[in-house]
Residue, then its C-alpha position, 0 to 999 in steps of 0.5 A: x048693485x051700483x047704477x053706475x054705467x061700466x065701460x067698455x074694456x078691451x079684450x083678446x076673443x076666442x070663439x069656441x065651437x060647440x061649447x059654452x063656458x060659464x062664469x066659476x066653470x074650470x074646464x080645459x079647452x084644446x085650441x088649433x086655428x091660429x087666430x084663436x092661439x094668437x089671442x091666447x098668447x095675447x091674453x097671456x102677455x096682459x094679464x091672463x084675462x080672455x074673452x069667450x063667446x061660441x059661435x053660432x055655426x060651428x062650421x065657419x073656420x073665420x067668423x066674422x061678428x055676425x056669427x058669434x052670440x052677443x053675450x059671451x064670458x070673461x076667463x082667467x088662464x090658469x094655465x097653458x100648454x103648446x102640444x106637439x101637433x101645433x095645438x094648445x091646450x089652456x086650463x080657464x076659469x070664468x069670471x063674469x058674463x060680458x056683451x060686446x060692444x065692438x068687434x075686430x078681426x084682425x091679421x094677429x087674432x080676434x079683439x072686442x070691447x066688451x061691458x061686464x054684466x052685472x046680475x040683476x035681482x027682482x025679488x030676495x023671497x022668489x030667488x030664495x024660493x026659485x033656489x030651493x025648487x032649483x036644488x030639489x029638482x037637481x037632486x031628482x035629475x043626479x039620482x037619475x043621471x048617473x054620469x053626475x057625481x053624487x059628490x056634487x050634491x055636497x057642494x050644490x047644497x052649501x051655495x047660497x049665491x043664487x047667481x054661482x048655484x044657476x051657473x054650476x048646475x047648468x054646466x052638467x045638464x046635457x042641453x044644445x047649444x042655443x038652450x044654453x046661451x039662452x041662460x047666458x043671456x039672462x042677466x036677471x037671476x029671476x029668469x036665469x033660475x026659472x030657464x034652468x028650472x024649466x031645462x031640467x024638468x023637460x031632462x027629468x020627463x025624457x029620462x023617464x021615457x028612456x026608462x019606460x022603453x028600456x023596461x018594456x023592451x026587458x020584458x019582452x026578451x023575457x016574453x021571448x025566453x020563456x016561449x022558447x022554453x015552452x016550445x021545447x017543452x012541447x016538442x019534448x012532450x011531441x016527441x014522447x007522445x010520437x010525434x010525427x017525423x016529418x015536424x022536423x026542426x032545423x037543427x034536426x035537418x042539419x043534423x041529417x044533411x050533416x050526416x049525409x054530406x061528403x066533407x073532411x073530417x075537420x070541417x065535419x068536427x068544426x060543423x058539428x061543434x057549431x051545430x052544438x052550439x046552436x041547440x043551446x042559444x035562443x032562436x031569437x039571439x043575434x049569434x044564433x043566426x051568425x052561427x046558423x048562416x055559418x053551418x049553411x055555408x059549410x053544409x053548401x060547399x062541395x067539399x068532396x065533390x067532383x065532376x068527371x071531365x071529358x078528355x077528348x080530344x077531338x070533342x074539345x077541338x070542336x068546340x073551340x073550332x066552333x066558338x072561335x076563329x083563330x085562336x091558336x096558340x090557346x087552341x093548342x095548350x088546351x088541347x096539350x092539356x087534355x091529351x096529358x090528361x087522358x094518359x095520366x089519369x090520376x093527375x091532380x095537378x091545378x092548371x093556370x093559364x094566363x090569358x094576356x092581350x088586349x080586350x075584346x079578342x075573346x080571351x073570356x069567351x074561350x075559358x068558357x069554350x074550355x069548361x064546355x070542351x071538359x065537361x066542367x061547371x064554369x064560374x067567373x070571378x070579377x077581379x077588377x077594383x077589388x082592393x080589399x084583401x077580405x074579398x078573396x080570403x073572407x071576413x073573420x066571423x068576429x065581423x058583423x055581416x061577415x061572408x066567405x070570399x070570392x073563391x069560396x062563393x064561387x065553388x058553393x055557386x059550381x057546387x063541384x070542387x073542380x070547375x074552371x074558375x075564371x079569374x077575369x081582370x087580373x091586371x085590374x086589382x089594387x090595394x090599400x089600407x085594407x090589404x094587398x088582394x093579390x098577395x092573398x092571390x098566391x096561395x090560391x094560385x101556388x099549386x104548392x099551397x092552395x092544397x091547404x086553402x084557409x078561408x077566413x070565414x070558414x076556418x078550416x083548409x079547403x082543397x083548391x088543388x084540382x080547380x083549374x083556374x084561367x085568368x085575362x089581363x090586358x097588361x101583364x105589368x100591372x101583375x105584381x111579379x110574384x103572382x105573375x110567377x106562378x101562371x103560363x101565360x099566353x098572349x093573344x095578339x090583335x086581330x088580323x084584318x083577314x081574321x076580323x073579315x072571317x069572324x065577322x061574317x062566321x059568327x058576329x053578322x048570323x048572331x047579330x041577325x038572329x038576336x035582332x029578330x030577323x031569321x026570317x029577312x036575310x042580310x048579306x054582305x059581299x066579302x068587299x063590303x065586310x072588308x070594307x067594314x073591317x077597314x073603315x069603320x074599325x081601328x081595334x085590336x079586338x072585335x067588339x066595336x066590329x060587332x057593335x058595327x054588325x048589330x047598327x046595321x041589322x038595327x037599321x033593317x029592322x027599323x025598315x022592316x017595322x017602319x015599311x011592313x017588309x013581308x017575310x022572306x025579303x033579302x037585304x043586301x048590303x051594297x056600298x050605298x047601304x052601307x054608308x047609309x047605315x054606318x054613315x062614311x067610313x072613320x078611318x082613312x087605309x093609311x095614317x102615314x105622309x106621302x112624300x118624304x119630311x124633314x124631322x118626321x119619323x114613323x114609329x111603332x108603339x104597343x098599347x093595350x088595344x093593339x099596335x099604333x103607328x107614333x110619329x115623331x116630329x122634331x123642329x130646331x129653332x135660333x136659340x140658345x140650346x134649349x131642349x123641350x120635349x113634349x106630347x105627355x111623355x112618361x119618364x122611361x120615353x123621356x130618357x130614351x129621347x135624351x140617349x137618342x139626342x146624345x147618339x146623334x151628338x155624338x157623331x155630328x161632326x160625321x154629318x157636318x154639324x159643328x158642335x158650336x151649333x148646338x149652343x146657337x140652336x133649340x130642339x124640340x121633340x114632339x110626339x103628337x095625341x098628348x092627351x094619351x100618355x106614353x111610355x117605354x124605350x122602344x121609339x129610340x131608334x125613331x127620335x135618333x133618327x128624327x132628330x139627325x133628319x132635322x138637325x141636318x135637314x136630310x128628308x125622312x121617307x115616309x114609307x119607312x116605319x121603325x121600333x128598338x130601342x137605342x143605346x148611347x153606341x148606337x146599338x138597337x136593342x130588342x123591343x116587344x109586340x112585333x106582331x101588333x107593330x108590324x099590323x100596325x105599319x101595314x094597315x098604314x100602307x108601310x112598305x118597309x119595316x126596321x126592327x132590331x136585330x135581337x127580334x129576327x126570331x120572332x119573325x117566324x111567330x108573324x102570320x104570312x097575311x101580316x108580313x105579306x107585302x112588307x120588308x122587314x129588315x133587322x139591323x143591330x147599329x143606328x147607322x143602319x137604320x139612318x141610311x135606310x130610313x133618309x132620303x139619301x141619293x148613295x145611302x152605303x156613302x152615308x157616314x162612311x166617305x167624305x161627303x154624301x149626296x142628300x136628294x132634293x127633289x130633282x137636285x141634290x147637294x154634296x154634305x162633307x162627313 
């Protein structure tokens, strides 16, 4: 070995990640970060010659020189290939072993200086000796490995370069990472051999252990085997000596329920099949218990077993008058329902009923009030986040852990194959990679098909036909359309003020007072107090924070009654004092709305999932140069709706004395306040078309005035829906006067008396209409129509030319 010092040469780095080349390994190496393909390609132009060296943490994407090891391996490329994904897969060769003396990072890749490492050799007689030991311990460790060819032994035994014998045996041991850097490291051949020496022996003891556990493990599934086999030899022997019948075996006991058990004759074949099976596997193997869990499933389905329902009408109608208030469109069907059935006594028709509307307004609570009424076991199905098409169909048994879905556990917990089973949340399902949920709802829910139900678990049909099933949504849109085709739906609307006063003090104070261990401390509210509840403190279409509101208040006289040691019999009245002092003061004002008329302001009518809400429009105009902004998180359905009500009144400027140079001088912006509440639909067109003419013009809005419809760019008002929560919504905002289209003059008639009371509904079919009810116009049939109209000014007036 020359003493002489080696200079530093200049290379292109490449950090490997969780490997480790060696000098005289060929080994194909995948590259994707882009620094590391830079320096291939740099290396590729000078000379092929590369410098590897692994990173200490495989994590780091950009390592810096404290995260890569010191000593590392000069490579040659052999050959290069740039794969389609933008990776590169390069064949090298190493060369010699390297130390870095300095190291760039760099825009275009990674540079070192790095010194070659010339081998260092003690003693000839302890290497020869160190190789020989070497190459006896690799023929050990081969013979036990059996992933290392034994053709490697061949050309193990002919090397006699000590430092080439250590680098080629330890590319094949299975070591971590920082064991084999540390016999990179060893520059001294000596201390490289013995490292590797010292490696193997440690593999050699740990596959020894493996062996040991694998051969105690064998002899105990022998042990297992042969006990099975004598315990059936005893019962052989049991049995001839007459044993007693009561030392039944389980599969004896299936056998007998099997015999016993009502059930299609397929499923009796495919049960008796899997009862066959079983007898012939070890208790102890994992398929014994997968083929016993599969026949306690089909022994504890109700296949053939059924309840008799109760068809009375009149019982039925007590129950649902009892349980709820209202109620009566659903009221209605199930009593049609039922009345259908006691003339028709072998129908055996399923029924589907839908019940939509917005939470808390009891649409879970009457499909149990229906079950009770006919005299069937009730079950509830959770539907909402399931995405996994296998929760309603099943698993296949081929899974480990598989289980029947939601419809067959929830027939095996009824135990009757006509219950009710209450689909809830509906609307709530999705789907992803794992399948479409509600597609694998149609065949449960098509009367044509669910008949011949095939789970995936249970493998065989399962008749679904006489399970009445009823489900809820909150939004029907989120049903796909085909699911959506096979139900009758319902639609239960938000609660009245009048209907909340009356459950509120029929159901929700007595249940609320009793639950709260008060029956022996009367509370009453006066009807004005509950009223005042309904109106202060509550702004929902249901009843829950109404009943949340009945439980604060009987929490606060039950603290008073532990707090004050109140003696039995004491009665608590609720008067304002109380109330306000329990509930705090009151949340909600009677209206929403502006007392005086405003420019550029328009109460709308919008339909959410909880019921009605009056939406104000506002629309500014600004000196500018036509820009058109709208805002207040408008979906896009809202936003083209904005731009045809924009367009309308565009287009009949000239009528309200507008010139259309004005348009280019002028910038518009439509808001609609709450933005962090999404909003969508065309049914606010008629109420920014007239928002926008009352800014646009400067002509004042009344402010007891409320709208919906939707515009088209004619003018015409086209039909909207959830009249019922719109025109709920204007009057608990104290609207005297509310415009809908002309289309919807039907559903007038389906509104409560109490709803319409008090406000005028006026249906119109041209925007025109809408304008001069809505302006603040002195000669509102002049508007639009003559010459000029006269706009109110507080106590004057001004004359616009049409």
């Amino acid at each position: 070995m020359s003493d002489k010092k080696l200079e530093a040469v200049n290379y292109p780095l490449l950090p490997l990640r969780d490997v480790i080349i060696f000098p005289h390994m060929v080994v194909p190496l995948f590259v994707g970060r882009e620094k590391s393909i830079a320096a291939l390609e740099k290396a590729a132009k000078n000379g092929n010659e590369l410098f590897l060296v692994t990173q200490k943490d495989a994590s780091v994407l950009n390592p810096e020189r404290e995260d890569v090891y010191d000593i590392g391996t000069v490579v040659n490329i052999i050959q290069m290939l740039r794969l389609p994904d933008n990776t590169v897969k390069v064949l090298i060769e190493g060369k010699h072993r390297a130390k870095i003396s300095s190291f760039k990072c760099e825009n275009d890749g990674y540079y070192a200086d790095v010194v070659r490492c010339q081998d260092v050799i003690a003693s000839e007689v302890e290497i020869e000796a160190s190789m020989r030991s070497v190459k006896n311990i690799f023929e050990q460790y081969v013979k036990l490995n059996k992933r290392i060819p034994p053709e490697l032994l061949m050309s193990i035994s002919s090397i006699t370069d000590p430092s080439r014998l250590a680098d080629i045996i330890v590319a094949h041991l299975t070591m971590k990472i920082p064991e084999k850097q540390e016999i990179l490291d060893a520059v001294e051949v000596g201390a490289r051999l013995g490292l590797l020496l010292e490696k193997m022996q440690g593999e050699i003891e740990v596959i020894n252990v493996e062996k040991r556990i694998r051969s105690r493990v064998k002899a105990q599934m022998e042990k297992s085997q042969k006990e099975y086999y004598l315990n059936e030899q005893m019962n052989a022997i049991q049995k001839e000596l007459g044993g007693s019948k009561d030392d039944k075996s389980d599969v004896a006991e299936m056998e007998e329920k099997l015999r016993a058990k009502k059930m299609p004759e397929e499923a009796r074949e495919k049960t008796a099949k899997e009862l066959r099976k079983l007898k012939s596997m070890s208790p102890m193997s994992a398929e014994a218990a997968v083929v016993r869990n599969y026949i306690d499933w089909m022994l504890a389905l109700p296949w053939d077993e059924y309840t008799n329902d109760d068809n009375s009408v009149a019982h039925a109608r007590d129950i649902l008058d009892n349980d709820h208030y209202g109620l009566n469109d659903v009221k209605e069907r199930i009593i049609e329902y039922l009345a259908v059935r006691s003339l028709v006594k072998d129908d055996t028709r399923g029924t589907l009923l839908c019940l939509a509307g917005p939470p808390g307004v009891g649409k879970t609570s009457i499909a149990k009030s229906l079950a009770e009424s006919l005299g069937r076991k009730f079950v509830r199905i959770s539907l909402g986040g399931v995405r996994d098409e296998a929760e309603i169909r099943g698993h296949r048994r081929t899974y480990v852990g598989a289980m029947p879905g939601k419809i067959m556990t929830a027939l095996k917990k009824a135990g009757t194959s006509n219950p009710v089973i209450l689909l809830d949340e509906i609307d709530k399902m999705s789907s992803d990679f794992k399948g479409d949920p509600g597609a694998a709802m149609l065949e449960v829910l098509d009367p044509g098909q669910n008949k011949t139900f095939g789970d995936h678990y249970i493998e065989t049909e399962y008749d679904l036909s006489k399970v009445m099933f009823v489900m809820t949504a909150n939004d029907l849109g989120a049903i796909p359309g085909p699911l959506r085709d096979r139900m009758e739906i319902i639609h239960i609307a938000g609660y009245t003020p009048d209907e909340k006063f009356n459950i509120a003090k029929k159901y929700l104070l007595p249940k609320s007072v009793e639950s709260h261990g008060l029956k022996n401390y009367p509370v009453s509210l006066s009807d004005k107090i509950f009223m005042q509840v309904v109106r202060g403190y509550t702004k929902e279409a249901g009843v829950r924070e109404l009943e949340r509101l009945m439980n604060t208040i009987s929490r606060k006289i039950a603290t008073e009654v532990v707090t004050e040691d109140v003696k039995e019999g004491r009665k608590f009245i609720v008067n304002e004092k109380a109330l306000e002092k329990y509930l705090g003061p009151m949340k909600y004002e009677r209206t929403d709305r502006e007392d005086q008329p405003q420019v550029g302001l328009v109460n709308g009518l919008a339909w959410t999932s909880v019921g009605g809400e009056l939406l104000n429009i506002e629309v500014v105009t600004v000196p500018g140069n036509g820009k058109i902004q709208v805002t207040g998180n408008l979906k896009d359905v809202m936003r083209e709706s904005a731009s045809a009500a924009l367009s309308y009144i565009r287009s009949i400027s000239p009528r309200l004395g507008i010139d259309h140079d004005w348009y280019a001088k002028n910038d518009i912006h439509i808001h609609v306040p709450d933005g962090a509440t999404p909003k969508d639909g065309p049914s606010a067109g008629i109420t920014m078309a007239t928002a926008l003419c009352s800014a646009i013009a400067n002509i004042p809005v009344r402010q007891d005035v409320a709208m919906t419809g939707e515009i088209s760019l004619r003018g015409r008002v086209l039909p909207i829906g959830g009249l019922k929560e719109k025109i709920l919504a204007a009057k608990q905002a104290g609207v005297t006067l509310v415009i809908i289209p002309e289309k919807n003059k039907k559903d007038i008639a389906k509104i409560p008396e109490e709803i319409k009371g008090g406000i005028e509904i006026r249906a119109v079919s041209d925007a025109e209409e809408v304008l001069r009810a809505a302006l603040q116009l002195a000669k509102p049939e002049e508007f639009l129509r003559r010459p000029a109209f006269t706009i109110l000014e507080g106590e004057g007036s001004r004359e616009v030319a049409n």
